[in-house]
C-alpha angles and dihedrals in degrees: 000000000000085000105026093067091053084047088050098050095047087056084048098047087045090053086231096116118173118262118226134182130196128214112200115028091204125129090307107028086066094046087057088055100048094057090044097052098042106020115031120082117206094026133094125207096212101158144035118186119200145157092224094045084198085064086056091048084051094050085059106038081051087062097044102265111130097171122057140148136246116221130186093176148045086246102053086040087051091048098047084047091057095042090050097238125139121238137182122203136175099225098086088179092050077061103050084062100053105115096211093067121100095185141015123212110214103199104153101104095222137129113215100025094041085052092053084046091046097045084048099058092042098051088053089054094253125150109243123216108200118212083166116099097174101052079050105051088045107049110351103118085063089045087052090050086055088044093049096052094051088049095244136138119240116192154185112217131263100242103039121101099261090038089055085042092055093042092057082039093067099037096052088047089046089055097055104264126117120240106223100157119038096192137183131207136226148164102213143030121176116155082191103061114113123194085260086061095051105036090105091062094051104050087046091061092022094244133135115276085227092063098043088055097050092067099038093049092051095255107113096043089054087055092047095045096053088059093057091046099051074047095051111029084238122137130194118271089224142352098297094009123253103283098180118187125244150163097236133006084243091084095061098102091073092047115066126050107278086206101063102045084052090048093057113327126281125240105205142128142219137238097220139161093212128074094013112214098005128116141205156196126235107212131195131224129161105169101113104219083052089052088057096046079050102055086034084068104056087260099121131251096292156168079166123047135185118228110180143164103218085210144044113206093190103184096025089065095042096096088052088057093048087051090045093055096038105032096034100011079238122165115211077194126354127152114276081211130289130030112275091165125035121171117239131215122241133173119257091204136348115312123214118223107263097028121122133242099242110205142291106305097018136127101266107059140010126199138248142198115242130158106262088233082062094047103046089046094052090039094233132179114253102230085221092070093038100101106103102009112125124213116254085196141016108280108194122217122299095013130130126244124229120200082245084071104060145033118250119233106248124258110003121154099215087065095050089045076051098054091042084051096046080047091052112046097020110020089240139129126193 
């Protein structure tokens, strides 16, 4: 940030501001719009993709922009581009091809329409900013190797959980400790939560009852934790990971086995009253006239020690994200190279052979955390790729589904981009 604003005004006073576009103008695709537009020097908002092209529109007027354009081609997209107006289009691929911008913002939170997106704006050489925890926990070692051969920067965001991780990741490693837990915190955690069960949560904040399941059954921490950990190198200590309770995520250095993050590094989390949605980074240091600087400072005895942001502001930090990847081809979270983590697929309750898996955050299945050597070797469903596939037998609660255990759908992109990826890294194919 301490550059980035600097970066951002010199774009602003040269009158050569970033463009942007967005693709999903959801929750938290509006939200993004809303700090770009109003907020963020240096930047231009010059395009919103959605289905619903009046969502789009929404996402806009929200942020105070009454006039837009609608575009159905590169060349009346060019042209409103050049004629600084702002447009909004169905078509999020047409997008991707549109010369004048610099970054896409993937915000769907889908698997096999956010991959073709993906695919598309790396192809035409654009910097992608990921809002989108679950595309990147299922195939996104083999999206960073496309992005990496067109000389493009693919991201998670600043803001989001993993971003912020990674943030306090680099800081702890640049001060001369040695990360050795990248952890999460939450306040609950239920497998067995349904978006009935959750309907009332998502009315409160306006946001849709699949989503908010997905946090509260473990799902969407899993996903967020195994792109820290194919950031990281780190694996999970365990299925699931540990996940101890506690008051304060002070008391974090007596939860976790001291043995295996020294071994290679945890991901985990903690189910904590205070601070509520931060995270944090347990860091290492044995020198002892560092261990007394340490505990000078407030920091503990050692040789562990807790950083932690008590806060994750998600769609606020996004701009910073999109300036990172385009001014300093900067990644808040990318994968080092291969999986380490992948996110597996279990039945929520018995399910009944023919039925079909419903989506992320539904009432068939939850995710869970588990290290990609496991997985390959067992032959188990990524979570990420569960939605459509039917049993081909009964698969009793809790358990986990294998991919002998379903039908795929037919034809998707995002199971092809998996099987490259098992080829690549593992020289494999499922």
């Amino acid at each position: 940030m301490i550059i980035i604003d600097k970066a951002l005004e010199k774009r602003e006073k040269e009158d050569n501001p970033i463009r942007v576009a967005i693709i999903g103008a959801g929750y938290m695709g509006r939200g993004i719009a809303l700090q770009i537009v109003r907020y963020t020097v240096g930047m231009r908002l010059v395009a919103i993709a959605n289905r619903t092209i009046a969502e789009a529109k929404r996402a806009y007027k929200e942020a105070g922009v009454e006039t837009v354009k609608s575009v159905k081609s590169i060349s009346q997209a060019e042209e409103a581009i050049a004629g600084n107006q702002y447009m909004v289009t169905d078509d999020a691929l047409m997008l991707c091809r549109v010369k004048s911008i610099d970054a896409i913002i993937e915000v769907t939170g889908t698997i096999e329409f956010g991959a073709h997106v993906v695919l598309k704006a790396i192809e035409n050489k654009k910097h992608v900013i990921l809002m989108n925890a679950e595309l990147d926990a299922t195939i996104g070692p083999i999206l960073k190797v496309y992005a990496d051969r067109a000389g493009v920067v693919i991201t998670t965001s600043d803001g989001d959980q993993p971003g912020v991780i990674m943030n306090l990741y680099r800081y702890v490693k640049t001060i001369g400790l040695k990360p050795v837990l990248a952890g999460n915190m939450k306040g609950l955690q239920d497998p067995y939560r349904t978006p009935k069960t959750q309907q009332g949560y998502a009315d409160k904040y306006k946001q849709k009852p699949a989503m908010v399941t997905s946090f509260a059954d473990g799902t969407k921490i899993s996903m967020e934790m195994a792109v820290v950990a194919n950031a990281t190198g780190f694996m999970a200590g365990k299925r699931g990971m540990y996940g101890p309770t506690c008051s304060h995520v002070k008391d974090s250095i007596n939860l976790f086995p001291i043995d295996q993050m020294l071994q290679g590094g945890l991901v985990d989390y903690i189910l904590c009253s205070e601070p509520p949605g931060g995270v944090f980074i347990l860091g290492y240091n044995e020198h002892p006239v560092q261990q007394q600087y340490l505990n000078y400072y407030k920091m503990g005895k050692g040789p562990l020690y807790v950083f932690y942001n008590p806060y994750h502001l998600c769609h606020f930090e996004t701009p910073l994200t999109v300036a990172r990847a385009v001014l300093f081809h900067d990644a808040a979270a990318s994968p080092l190279a291969g999986p380490i983590c992948d996110v597996i697929t279990v039945a929520k309750r018995e399910l009944k052979t023919g039925e079909m898996i419903d989506s992320i955050g539904g009432f068939t299945c939850y995710g869970m955390i588990e290290n990609s050597g496991t997985c390959q070797s067992e032959n188990l469903l990524p979570m990420g790729l569960s939605r459509g596939c039917r049993l081909v037998r009964r698969v009793p609660k809790d358990n986990i589904i294998t991919y002998d255990d379903i039908k795929m759908p037919d034809n998707r992109l995002c199971d092809k981009l998996r099987n490259e990826q098992n080829k690549y890294f593992f020289n494999l194919l499922t």
